[in-house]
C-alpha positions in Angstrom: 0.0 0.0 0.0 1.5 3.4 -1.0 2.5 5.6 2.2 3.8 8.8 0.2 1.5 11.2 -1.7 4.2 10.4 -4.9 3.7 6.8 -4.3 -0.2 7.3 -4.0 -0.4 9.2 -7.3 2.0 6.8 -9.1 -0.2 3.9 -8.4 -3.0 6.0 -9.8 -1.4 6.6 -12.8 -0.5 2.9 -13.2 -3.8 1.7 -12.2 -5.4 4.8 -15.0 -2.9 2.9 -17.6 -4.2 -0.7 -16.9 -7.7 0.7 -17.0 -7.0 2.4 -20.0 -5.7 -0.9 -21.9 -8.3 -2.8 -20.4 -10.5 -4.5 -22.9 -13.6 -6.1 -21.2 -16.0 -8.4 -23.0 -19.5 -6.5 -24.0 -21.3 -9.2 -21.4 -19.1 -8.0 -18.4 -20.1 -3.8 -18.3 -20.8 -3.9 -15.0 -17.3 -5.5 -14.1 -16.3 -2.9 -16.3 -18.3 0.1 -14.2 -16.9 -1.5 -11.3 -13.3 -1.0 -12.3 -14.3 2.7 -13.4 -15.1 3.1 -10.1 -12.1 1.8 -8.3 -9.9 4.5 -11.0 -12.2 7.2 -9.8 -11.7 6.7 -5.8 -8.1 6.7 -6.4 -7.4 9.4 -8.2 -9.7 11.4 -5.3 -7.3 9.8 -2.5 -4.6 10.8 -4.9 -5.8 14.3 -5.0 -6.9 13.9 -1.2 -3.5 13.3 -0.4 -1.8 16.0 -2.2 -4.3 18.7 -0.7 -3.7 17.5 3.0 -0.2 17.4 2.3 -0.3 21.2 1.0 -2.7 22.1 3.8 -0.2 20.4 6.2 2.4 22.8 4.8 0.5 25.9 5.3 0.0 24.8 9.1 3.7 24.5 9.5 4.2 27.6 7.9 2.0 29.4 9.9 4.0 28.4 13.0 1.7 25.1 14.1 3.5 22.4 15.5 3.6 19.1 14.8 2.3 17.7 17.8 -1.2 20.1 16.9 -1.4 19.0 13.6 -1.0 15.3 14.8 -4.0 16.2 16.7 -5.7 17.6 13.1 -4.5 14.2 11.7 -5.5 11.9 14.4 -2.2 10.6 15.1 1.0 11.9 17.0 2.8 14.7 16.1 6.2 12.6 15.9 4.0 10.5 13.3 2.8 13.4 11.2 6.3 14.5 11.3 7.7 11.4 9.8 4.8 11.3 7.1 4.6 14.8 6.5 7.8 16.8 7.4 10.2 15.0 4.1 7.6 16.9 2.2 8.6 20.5 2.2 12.7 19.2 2.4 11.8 17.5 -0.7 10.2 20.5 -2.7 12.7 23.0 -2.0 15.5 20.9 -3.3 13.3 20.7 -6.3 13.6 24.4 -6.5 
């Protein structure tokens, strides 16, 4: 299972290309619908994931510590941290 909002919107992208080449047989559209469905919940946890992540940013920027936005998050701030914290690192080396 994908941890990292890069991890979460590469399996999406895989999953959208599997869908994509996916040739069902006429008698199984509802298996069909079925997988739509699946592609459509995760690109929104993709998407999900990438606005907490931006949202968790703002917090931090705004001065909030982790240990309050663990609270946001339901977990501790050490844990939100670790999930979260690699994330800003990462994007200004990107710079």
């Amino acid at each position: 299972m994908p941890r990292s909002v890069g991890e979460i919107i590469d399996q999406a992208e895989e999953l959208a290309r599997r869908f994509e080449s996916f040739e069902p047989d006429p008698a199984d559209r509802a298996r069909a619908r079925s997988l739509a469905a699946v592609h459509r919940a995760t690109l929104a946890r993709a998407q999900a994931e990438a606005t907490l992540a931006e949202a968790v940013a703002r917090a931090r920027a705004d001065g909030h510590p982790w240990s309050a936005i663990g609270a946001m998050l339901g977990t501790s701030g050490e844990a939100a941290r670790q999930r979260y914290g690699g994330l800003r690192d990462r994007r200004r080396r990107a710079i």
